[in-house]
Backbone atoms as SQL, in Angstrom:
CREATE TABLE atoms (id INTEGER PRIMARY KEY, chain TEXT, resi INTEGER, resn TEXT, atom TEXT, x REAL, y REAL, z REAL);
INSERT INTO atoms VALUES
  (1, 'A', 1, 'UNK', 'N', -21.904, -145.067, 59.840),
  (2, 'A', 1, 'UNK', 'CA', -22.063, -143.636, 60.014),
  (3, 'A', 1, 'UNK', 'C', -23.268, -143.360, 60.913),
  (4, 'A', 2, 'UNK', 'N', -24.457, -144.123, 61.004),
  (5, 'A', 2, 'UNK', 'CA', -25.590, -144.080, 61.250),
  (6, 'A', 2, 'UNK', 'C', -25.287, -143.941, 62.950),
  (7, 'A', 3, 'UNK', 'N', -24.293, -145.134, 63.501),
  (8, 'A', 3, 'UNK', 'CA', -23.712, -145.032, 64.847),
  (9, 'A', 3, 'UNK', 'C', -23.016, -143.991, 65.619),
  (10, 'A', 4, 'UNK', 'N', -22.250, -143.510, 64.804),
  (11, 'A', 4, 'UNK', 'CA', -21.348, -142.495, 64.749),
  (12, 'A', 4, 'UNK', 'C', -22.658, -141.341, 65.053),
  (13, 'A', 5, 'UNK', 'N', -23.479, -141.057, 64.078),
  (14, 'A', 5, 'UNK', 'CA', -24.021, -139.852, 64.497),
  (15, 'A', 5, 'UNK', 'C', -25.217, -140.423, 65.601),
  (16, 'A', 6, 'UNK', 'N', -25.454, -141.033, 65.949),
  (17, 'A', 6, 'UNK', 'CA', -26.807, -141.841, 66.918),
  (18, 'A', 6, 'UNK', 'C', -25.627, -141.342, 68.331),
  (19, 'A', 7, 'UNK', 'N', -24.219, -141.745, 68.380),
  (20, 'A', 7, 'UNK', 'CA', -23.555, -141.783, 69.531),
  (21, 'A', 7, 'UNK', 'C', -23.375, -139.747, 70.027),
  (22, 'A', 8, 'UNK', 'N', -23.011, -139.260, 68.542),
  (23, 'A', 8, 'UNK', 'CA', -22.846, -137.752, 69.018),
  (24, 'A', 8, 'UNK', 'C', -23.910, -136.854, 69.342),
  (25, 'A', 9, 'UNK', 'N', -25.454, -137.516, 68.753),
  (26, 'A', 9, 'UNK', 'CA', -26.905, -136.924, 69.092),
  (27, 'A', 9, 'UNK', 'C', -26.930, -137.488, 70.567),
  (28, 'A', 10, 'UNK', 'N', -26.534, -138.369, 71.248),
  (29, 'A', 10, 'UNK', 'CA', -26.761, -138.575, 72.495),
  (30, 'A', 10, 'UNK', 'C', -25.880, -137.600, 73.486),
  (31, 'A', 11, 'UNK', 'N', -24.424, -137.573, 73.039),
  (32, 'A', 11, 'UNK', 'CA', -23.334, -137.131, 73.789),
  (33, 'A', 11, 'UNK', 'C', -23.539, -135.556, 73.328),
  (34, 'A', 12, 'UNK', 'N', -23.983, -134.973, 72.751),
  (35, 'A', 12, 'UNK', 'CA', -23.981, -133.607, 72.539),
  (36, 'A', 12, 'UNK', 'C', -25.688, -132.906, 72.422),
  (37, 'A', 13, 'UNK', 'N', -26.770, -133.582, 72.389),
  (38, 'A', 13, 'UNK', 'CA', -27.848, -133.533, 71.968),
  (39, 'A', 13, 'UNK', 'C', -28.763, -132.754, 70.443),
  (40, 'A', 14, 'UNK', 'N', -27.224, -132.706, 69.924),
  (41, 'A', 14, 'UNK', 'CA', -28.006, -132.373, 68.612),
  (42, 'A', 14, 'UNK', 'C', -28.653, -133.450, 68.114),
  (43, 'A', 15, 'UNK', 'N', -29.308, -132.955, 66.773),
  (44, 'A', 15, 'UNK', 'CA', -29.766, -134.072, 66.045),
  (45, 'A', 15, 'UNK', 'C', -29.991, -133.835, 64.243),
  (46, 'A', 16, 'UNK', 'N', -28.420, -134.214, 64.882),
  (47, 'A', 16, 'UNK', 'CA', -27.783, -134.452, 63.125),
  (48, 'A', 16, 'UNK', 'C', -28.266, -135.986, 62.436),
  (49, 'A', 17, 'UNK', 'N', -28.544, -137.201, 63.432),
  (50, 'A', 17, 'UNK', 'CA', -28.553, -138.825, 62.930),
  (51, 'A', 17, 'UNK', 'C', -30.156, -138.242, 61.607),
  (52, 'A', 18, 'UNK', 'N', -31.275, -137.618, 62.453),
  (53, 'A', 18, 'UNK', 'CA', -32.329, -137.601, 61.775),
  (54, 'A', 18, 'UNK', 'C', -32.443, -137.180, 60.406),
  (55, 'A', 19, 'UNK', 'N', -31.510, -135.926, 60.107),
  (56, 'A', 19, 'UNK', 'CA', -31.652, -135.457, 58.088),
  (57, 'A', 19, 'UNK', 'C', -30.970, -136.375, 58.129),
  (58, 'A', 20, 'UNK', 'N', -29.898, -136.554, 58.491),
  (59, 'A', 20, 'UNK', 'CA', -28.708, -137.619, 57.635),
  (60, 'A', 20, 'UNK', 'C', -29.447, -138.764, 57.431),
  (61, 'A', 21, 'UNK', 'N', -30.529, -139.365, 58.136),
  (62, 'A', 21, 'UNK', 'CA', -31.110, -140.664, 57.530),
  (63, 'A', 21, 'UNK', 'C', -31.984, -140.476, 56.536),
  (64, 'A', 22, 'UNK', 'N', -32.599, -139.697, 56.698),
  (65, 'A', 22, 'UNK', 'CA', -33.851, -138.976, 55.545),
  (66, 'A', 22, 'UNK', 'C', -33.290, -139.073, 54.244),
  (67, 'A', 23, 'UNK', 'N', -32.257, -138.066, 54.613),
  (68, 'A', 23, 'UNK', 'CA', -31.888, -138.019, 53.290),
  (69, 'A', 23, 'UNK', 'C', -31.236, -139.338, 52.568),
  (70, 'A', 24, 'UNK', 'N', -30.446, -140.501, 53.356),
  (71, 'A', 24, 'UNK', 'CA', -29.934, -141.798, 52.658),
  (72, 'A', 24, 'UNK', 'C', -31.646, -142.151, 52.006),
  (73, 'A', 25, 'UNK', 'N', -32.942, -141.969, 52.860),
  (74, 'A', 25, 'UNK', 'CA', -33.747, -142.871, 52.328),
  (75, 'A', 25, 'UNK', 'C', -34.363, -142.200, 50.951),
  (76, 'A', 26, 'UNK', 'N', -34.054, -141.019, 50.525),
  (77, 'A', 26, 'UNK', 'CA', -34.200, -140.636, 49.464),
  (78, 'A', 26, 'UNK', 'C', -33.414, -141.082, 48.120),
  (79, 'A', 27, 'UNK', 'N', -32.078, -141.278, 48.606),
  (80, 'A', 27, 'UNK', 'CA', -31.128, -142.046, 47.257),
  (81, 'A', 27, 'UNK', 'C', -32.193, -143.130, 46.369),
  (82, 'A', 28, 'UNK', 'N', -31.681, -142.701, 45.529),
  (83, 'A', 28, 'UNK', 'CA', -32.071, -143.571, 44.596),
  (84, 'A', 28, 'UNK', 'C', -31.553, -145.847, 44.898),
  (85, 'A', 29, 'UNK', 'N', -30.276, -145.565, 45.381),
  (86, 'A', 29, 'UNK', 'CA', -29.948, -146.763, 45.514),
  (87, 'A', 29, 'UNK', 'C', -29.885, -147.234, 47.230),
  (88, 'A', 30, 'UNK', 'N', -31.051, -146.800, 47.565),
  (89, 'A', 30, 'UNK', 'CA', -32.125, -147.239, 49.045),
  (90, 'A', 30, 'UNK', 'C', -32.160, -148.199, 48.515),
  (91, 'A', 31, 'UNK', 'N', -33.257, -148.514, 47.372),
  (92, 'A', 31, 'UNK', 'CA', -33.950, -149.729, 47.149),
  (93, 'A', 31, 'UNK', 'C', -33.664, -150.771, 46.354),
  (94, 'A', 32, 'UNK', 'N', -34.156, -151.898, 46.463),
  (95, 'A', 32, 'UNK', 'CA', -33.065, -153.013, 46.259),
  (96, 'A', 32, 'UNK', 'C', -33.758, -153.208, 44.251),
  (97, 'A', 33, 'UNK', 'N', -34.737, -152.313, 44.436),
  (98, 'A', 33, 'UNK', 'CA', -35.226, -152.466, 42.793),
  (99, 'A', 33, 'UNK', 'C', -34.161, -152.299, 41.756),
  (100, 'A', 34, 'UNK', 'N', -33.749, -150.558, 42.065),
  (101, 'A', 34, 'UNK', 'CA', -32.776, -150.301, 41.381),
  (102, 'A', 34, 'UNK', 'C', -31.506, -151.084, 41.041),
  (103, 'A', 35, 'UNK', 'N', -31.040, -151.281, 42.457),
  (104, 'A', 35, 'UNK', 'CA', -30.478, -151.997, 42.403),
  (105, 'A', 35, 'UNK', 'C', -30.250, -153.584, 41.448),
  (106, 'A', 36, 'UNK', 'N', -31.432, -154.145, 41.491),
  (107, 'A', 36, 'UNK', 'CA', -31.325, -155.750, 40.970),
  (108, 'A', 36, 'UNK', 'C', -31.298, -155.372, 39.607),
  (109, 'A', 37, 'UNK', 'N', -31.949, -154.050, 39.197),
  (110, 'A', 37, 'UNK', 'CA', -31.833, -153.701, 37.093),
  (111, 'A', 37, 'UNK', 'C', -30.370, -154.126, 37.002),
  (112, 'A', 38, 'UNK', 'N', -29.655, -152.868, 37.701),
  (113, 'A', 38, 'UNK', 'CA', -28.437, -152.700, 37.470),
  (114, 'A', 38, 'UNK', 'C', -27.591, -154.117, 37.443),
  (115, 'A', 39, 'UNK', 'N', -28.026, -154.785, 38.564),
  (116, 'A', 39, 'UNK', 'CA', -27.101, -155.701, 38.445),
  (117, 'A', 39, 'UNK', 'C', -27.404, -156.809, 37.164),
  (118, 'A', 40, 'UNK', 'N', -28.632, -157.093, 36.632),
  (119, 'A', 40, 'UNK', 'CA', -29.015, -157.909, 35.824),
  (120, 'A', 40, 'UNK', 'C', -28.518, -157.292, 34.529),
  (121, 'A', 41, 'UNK', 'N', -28.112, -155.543, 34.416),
  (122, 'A', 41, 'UNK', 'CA', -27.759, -155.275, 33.113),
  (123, 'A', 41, 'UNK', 'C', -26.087, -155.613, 33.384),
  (124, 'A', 42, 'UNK', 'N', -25.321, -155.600, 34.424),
  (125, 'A', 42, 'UNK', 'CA', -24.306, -155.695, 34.389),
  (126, 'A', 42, 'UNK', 'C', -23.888, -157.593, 34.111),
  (127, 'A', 43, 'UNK', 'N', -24.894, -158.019, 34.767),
  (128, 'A', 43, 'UNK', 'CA', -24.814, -159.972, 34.232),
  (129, 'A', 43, 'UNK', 'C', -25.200, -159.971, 33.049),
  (130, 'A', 44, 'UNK', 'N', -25.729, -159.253, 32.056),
  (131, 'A', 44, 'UNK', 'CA', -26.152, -159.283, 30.497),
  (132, 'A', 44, 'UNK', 'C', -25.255, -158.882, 30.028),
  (133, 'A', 45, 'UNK', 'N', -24.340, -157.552, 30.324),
  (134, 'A', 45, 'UNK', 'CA', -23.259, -157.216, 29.568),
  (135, 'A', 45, 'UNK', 'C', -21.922, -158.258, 29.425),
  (136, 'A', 46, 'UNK', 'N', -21.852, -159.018, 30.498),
  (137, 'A', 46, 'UNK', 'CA', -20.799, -159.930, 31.245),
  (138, 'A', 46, 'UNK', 'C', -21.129, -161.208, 30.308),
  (139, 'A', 47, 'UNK', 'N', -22.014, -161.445, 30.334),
  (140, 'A', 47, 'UNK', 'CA', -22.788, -163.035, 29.411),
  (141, 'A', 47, 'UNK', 'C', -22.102, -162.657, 27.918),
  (142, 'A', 48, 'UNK', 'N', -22.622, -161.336, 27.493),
  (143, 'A', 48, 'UNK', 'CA', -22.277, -161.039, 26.180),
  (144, 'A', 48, 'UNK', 'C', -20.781, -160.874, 25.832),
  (145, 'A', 49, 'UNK', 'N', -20.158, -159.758, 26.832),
  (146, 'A', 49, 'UNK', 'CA', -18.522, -160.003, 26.940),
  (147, 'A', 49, 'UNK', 'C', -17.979, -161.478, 27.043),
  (148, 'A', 50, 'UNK', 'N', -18.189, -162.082, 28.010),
  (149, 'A', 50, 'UNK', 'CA', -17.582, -163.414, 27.944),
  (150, 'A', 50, 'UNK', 'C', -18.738, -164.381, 28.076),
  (151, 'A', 51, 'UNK', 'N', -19.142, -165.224, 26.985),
  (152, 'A', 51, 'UNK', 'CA', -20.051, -165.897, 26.918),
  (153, 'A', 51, 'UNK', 'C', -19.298, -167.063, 27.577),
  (154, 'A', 52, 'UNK', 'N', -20.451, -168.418, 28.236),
  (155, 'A', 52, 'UNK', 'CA', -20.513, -169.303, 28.720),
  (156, 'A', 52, 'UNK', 'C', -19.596, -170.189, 27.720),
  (157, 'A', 53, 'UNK', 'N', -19.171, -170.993, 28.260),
  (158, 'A', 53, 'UNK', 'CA', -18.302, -172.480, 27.447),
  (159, 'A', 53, 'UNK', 'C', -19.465, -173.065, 26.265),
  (160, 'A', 54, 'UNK', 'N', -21.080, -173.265, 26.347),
  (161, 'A', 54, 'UNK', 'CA', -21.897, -173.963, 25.717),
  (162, 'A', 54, 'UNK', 'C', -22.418, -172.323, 24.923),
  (163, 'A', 55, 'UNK', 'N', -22.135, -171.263, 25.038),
  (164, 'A', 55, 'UNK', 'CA', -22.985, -170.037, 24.337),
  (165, 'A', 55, 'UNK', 'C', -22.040, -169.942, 23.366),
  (166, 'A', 56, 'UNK', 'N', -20.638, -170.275, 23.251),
  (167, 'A', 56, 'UNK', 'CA', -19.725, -169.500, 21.835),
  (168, 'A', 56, 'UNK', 'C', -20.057, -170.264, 20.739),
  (169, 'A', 57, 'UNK', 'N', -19.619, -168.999, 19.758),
  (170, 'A', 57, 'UNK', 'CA', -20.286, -169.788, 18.516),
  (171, 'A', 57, 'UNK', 'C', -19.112, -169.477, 17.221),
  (172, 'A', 58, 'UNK', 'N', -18.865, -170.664, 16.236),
  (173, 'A', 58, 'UNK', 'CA', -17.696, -170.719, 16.329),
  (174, 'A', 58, 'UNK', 'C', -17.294, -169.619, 14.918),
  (175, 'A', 59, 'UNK', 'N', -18.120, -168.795, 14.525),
  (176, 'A', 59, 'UNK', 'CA', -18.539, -167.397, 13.844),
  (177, 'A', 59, 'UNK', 'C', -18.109, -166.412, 14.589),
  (178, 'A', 60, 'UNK', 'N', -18.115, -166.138, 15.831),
  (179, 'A', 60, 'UNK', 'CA', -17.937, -164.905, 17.295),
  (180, 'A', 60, 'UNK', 'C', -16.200, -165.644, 17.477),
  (181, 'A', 61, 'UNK', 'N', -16.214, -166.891, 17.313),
  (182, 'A', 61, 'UNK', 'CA', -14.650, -167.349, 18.019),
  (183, 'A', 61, 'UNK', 'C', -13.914, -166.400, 16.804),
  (184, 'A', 62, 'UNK', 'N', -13.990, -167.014, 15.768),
  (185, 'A', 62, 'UNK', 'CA', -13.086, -166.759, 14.500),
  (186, 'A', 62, 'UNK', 'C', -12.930, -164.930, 14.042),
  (187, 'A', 63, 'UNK', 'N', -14.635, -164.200, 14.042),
  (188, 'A', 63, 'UNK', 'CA', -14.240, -162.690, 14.332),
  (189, 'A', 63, 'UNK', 'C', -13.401, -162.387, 15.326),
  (190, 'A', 64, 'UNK', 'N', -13.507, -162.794, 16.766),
  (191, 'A', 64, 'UNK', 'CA', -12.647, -162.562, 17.836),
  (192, 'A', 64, 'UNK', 'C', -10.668, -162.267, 17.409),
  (193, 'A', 65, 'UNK', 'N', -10.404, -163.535, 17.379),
  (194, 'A', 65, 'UNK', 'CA', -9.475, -164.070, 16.512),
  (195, 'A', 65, 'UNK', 'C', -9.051, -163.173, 15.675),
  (196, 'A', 66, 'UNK', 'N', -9.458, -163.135, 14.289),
  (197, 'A', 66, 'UNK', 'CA', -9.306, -162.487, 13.640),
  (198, 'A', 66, 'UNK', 'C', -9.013, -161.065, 13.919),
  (199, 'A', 67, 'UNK', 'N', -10.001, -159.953, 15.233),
  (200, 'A', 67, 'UNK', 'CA', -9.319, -158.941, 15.693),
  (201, 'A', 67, 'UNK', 'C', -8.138, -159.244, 16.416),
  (202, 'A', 68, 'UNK', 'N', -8.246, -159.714, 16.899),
  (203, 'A', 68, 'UNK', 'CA', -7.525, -159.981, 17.781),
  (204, 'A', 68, 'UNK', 'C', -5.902, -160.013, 16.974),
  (205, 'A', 69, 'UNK', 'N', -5.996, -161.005, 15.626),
  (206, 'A', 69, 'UNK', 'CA', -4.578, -160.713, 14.882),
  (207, 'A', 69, 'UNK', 'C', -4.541, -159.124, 14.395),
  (208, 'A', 70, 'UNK', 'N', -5.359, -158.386, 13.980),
  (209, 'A', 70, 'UNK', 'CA', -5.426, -157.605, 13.507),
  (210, 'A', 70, 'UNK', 'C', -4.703, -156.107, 14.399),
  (211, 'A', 71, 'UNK', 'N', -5.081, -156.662, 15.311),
  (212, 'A', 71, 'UNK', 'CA', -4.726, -155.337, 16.769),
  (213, 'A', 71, 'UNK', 'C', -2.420, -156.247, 16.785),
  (214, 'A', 72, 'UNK', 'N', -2.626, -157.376, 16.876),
  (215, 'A', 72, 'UNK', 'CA', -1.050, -157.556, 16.879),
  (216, 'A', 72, 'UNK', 'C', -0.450, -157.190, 15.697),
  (217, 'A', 73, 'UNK', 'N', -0.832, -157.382, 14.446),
  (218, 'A', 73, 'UNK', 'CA', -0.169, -157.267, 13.239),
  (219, 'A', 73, 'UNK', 'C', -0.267, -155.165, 13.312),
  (220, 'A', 74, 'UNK', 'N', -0.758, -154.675, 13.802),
  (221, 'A', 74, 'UNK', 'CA', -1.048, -152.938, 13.976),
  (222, 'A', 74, 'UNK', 'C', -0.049, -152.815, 14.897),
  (223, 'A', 75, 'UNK', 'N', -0.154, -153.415, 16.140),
  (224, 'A', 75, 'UNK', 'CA', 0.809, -153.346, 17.121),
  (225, 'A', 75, 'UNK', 'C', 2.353, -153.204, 16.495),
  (226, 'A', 76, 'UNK', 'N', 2.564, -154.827, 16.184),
  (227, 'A', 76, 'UNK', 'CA', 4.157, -154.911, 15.388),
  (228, 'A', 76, 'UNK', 'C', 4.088, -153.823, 14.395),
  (229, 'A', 77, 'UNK', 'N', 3.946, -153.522, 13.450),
  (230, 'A', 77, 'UNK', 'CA', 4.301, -152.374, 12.644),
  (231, 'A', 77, 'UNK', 'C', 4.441, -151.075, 13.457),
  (232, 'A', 78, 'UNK', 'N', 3.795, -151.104, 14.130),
  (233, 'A', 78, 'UNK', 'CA', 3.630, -149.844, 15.152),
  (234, 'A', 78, 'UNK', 'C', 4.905, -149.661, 15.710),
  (235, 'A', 79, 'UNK', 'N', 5.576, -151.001, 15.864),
  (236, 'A', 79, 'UNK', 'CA', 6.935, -150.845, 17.044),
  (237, 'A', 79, 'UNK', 'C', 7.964, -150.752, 15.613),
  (238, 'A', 80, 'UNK', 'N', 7.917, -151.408, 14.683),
  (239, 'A', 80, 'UNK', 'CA', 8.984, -151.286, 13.801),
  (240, 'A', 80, 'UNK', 'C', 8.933, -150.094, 13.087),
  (241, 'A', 81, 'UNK', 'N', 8.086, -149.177, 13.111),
  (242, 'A', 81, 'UNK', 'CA', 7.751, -147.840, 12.544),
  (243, 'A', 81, 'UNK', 'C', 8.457, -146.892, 13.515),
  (244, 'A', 82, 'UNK', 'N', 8.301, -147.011, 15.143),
  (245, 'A', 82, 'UNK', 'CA', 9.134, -145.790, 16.216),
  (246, 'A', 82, 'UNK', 'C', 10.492, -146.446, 16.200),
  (247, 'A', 83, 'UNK', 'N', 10.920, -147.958, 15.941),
  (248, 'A', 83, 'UNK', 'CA', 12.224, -148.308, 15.741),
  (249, 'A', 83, 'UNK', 'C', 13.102, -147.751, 14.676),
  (250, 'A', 84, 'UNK', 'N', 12.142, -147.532, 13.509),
  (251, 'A', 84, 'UNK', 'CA', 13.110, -146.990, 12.399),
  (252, 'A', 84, 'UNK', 'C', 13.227, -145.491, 12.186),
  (253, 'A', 85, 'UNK', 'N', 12.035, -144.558, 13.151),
  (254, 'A', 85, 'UNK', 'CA', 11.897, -143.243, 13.501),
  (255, 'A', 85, 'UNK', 'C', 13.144, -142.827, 14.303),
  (256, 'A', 86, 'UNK', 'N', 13.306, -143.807, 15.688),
  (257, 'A', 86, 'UNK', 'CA', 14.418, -143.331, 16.288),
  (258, 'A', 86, 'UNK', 'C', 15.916, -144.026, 16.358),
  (259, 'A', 87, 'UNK', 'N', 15.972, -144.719, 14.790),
  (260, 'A', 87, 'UNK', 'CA', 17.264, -145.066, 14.894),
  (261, 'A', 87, 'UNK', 'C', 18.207, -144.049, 14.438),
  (262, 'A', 88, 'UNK', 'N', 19.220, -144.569, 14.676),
  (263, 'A', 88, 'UNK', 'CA', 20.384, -143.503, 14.778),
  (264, 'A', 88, 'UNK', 'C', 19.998, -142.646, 13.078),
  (265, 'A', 89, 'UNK', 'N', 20.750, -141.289, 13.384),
  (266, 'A', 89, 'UNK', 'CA', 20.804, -140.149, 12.936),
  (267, 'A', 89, 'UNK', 'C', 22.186, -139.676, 12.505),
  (268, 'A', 90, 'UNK', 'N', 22.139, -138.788, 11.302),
  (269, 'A', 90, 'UNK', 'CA', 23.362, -138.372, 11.231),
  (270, 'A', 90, 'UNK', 'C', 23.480, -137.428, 11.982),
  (271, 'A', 91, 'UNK', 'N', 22.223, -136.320, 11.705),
  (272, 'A', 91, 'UNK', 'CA', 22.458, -135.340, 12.545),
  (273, 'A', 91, 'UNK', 'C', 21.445, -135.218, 13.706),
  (274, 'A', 92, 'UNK', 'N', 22.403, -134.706, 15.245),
  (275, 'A', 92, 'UNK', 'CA', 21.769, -134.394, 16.381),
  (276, 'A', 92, 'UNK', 'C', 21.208, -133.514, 16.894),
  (277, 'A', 93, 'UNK', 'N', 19.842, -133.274, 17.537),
  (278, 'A', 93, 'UNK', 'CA', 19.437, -131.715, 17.897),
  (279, 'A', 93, 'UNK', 'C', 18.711, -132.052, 18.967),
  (280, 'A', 94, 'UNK', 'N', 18.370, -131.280, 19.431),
  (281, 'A', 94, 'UNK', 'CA', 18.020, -130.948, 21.018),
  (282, 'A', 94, 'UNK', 'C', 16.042, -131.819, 20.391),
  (283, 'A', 95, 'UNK', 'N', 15.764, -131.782, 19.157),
  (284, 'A', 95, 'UNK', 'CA', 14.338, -132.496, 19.219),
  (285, 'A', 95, 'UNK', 'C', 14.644, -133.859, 18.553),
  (286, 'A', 96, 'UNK', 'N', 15.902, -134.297, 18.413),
  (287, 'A', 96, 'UNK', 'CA', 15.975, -135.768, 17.840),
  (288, 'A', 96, 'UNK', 'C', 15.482, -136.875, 19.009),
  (289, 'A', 97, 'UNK', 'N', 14.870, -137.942, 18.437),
  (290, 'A', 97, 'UNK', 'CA', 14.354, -139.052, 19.576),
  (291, 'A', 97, 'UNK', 'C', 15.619, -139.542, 20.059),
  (292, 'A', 98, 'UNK', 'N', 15.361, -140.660, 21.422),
  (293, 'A', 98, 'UNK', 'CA', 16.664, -141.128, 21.715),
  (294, 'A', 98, 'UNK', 'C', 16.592, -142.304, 20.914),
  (295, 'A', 99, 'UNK', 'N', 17.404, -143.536, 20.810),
  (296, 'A', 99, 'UNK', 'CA', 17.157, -144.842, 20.414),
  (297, 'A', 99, 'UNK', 'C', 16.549, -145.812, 21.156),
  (298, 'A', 100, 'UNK', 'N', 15.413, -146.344, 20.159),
  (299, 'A', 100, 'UNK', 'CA', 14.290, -147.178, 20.928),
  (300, 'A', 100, 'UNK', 'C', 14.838, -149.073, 21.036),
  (301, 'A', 101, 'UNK', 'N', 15.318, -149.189, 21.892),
  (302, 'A', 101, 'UNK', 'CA', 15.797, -150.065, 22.470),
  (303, 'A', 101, 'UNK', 'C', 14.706, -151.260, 22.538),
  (304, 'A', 102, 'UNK', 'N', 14.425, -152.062, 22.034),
  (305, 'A', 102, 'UNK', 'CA', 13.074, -153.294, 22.325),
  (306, 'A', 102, 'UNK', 'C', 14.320, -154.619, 22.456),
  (307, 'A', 103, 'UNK', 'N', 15.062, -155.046, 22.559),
  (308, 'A', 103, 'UNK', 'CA', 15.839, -156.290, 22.630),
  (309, 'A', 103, 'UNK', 'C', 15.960, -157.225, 21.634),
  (310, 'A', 104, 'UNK', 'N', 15.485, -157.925, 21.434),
  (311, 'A', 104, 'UNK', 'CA', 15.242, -158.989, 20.350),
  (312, 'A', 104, 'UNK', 'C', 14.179, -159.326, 19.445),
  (313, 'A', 105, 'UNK', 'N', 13.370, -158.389, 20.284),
  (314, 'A', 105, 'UNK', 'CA', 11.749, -157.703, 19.151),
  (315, 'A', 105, 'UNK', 'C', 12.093, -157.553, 18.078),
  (316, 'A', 106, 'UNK', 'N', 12.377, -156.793, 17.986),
  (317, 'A', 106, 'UNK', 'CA', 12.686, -156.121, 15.917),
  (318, 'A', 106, 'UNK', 'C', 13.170, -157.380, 15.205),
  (319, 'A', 107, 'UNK', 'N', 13.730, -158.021, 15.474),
  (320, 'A', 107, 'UNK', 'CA', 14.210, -159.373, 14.496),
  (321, 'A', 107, 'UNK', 'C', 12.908, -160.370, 14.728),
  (322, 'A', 108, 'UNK', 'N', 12.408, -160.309, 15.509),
  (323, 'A', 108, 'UNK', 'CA', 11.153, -161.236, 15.276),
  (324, 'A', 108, 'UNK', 'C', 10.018, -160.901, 14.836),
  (325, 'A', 109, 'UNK', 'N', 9.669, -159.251, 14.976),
  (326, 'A', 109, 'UNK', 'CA', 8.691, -158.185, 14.622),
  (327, 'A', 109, 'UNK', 'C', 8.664, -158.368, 12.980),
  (328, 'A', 110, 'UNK', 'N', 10.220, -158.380, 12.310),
  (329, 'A', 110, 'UNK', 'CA', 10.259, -158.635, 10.747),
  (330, 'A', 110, 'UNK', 'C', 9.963, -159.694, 10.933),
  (331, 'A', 111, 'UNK', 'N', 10.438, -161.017, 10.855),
  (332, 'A', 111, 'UNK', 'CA', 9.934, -162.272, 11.131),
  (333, 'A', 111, 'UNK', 'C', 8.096, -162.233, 10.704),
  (334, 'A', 112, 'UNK', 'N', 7.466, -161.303, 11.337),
  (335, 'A', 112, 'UNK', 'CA', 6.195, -161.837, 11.433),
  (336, 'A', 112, 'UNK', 'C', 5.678, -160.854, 10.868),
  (337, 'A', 113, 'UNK', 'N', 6.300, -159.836, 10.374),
  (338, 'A', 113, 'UNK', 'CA', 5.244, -159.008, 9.520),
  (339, 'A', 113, 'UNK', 'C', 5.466, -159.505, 8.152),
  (340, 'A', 114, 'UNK', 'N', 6.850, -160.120, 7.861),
  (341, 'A', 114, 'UNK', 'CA', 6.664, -160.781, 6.421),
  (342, 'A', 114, 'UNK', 'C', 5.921, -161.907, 6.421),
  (343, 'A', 115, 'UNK', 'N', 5.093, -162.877, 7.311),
  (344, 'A', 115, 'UNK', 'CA', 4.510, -163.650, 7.326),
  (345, 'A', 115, 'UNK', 'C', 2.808, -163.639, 7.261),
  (346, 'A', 116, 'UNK', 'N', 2.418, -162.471, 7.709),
  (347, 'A', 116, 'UNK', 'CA', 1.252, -161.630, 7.884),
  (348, 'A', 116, 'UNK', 'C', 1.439, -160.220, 7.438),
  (349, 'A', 117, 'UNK', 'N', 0.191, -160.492, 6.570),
  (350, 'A', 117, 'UNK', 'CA', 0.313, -158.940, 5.760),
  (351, 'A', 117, 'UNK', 'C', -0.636, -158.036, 7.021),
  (352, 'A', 118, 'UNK', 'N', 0.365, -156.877, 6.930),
  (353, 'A', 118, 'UNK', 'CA', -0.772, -155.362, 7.421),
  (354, 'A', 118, 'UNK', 'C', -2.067, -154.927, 6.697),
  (355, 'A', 119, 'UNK', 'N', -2.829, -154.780, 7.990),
  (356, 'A', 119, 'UNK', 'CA', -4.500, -154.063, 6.698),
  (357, 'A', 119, 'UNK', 'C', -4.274, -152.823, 7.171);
């Protein structure tokens, strides 16, 4: 941009290049200070999100895990709950759902919720 206006202050003789630089050197992210926080809080958040191969600990693996079943076992009930919401109906109305179609899900969805209990 800096070119752009350096080329039209020559070809027209205004002098637009001069606020327009002033003002970049006022931003806050001029300087490379700000800058390096930010990036060192964003490599701290990143370390903590995904720790190193030698940082996991096998307390953080097993909570992980453990949500981690917890969000699928919520999930599956979740789908066998709008499956049995929009299965067929006796009666039809302009606010009945259509039928929720998943393929071969629902027979494996039971499968695994009788195997794992819901919290």
């Amino acid at each position: 941009i800096a070119k752009i206006l350096k080329k039209y202050d020559k070809r027209t003789g205004a002098l637009l290049r001069l606020p327009f630089i002033q003002k970049v050197l006022q931003q806050p992210f001029f300087t490379t200070d700000l800058l390096s926080k930010l990036i060192k809080e964003c490599e701290n958040t990143m370390h903590f999100v995904f720790p190193g191969e030698g940082q996991q600990k096998g307390g953080k693996i097993a909570e992980m895990a453990a949500a981690e079943d917890n969000i699928f076992r919520n999930t599956v009930a979740a789908l066998v709950t709008m499956r049995e919401i929009r299965s067929g109906s006796s009666t039809y109305s302009q606010f009945s759902l259509p039928p929720l179609h998943l393929g071969e899900f629902p027979e494996q969805s039971e499968k695994l919720l009788s195997l794992v209990p819901i919290m």
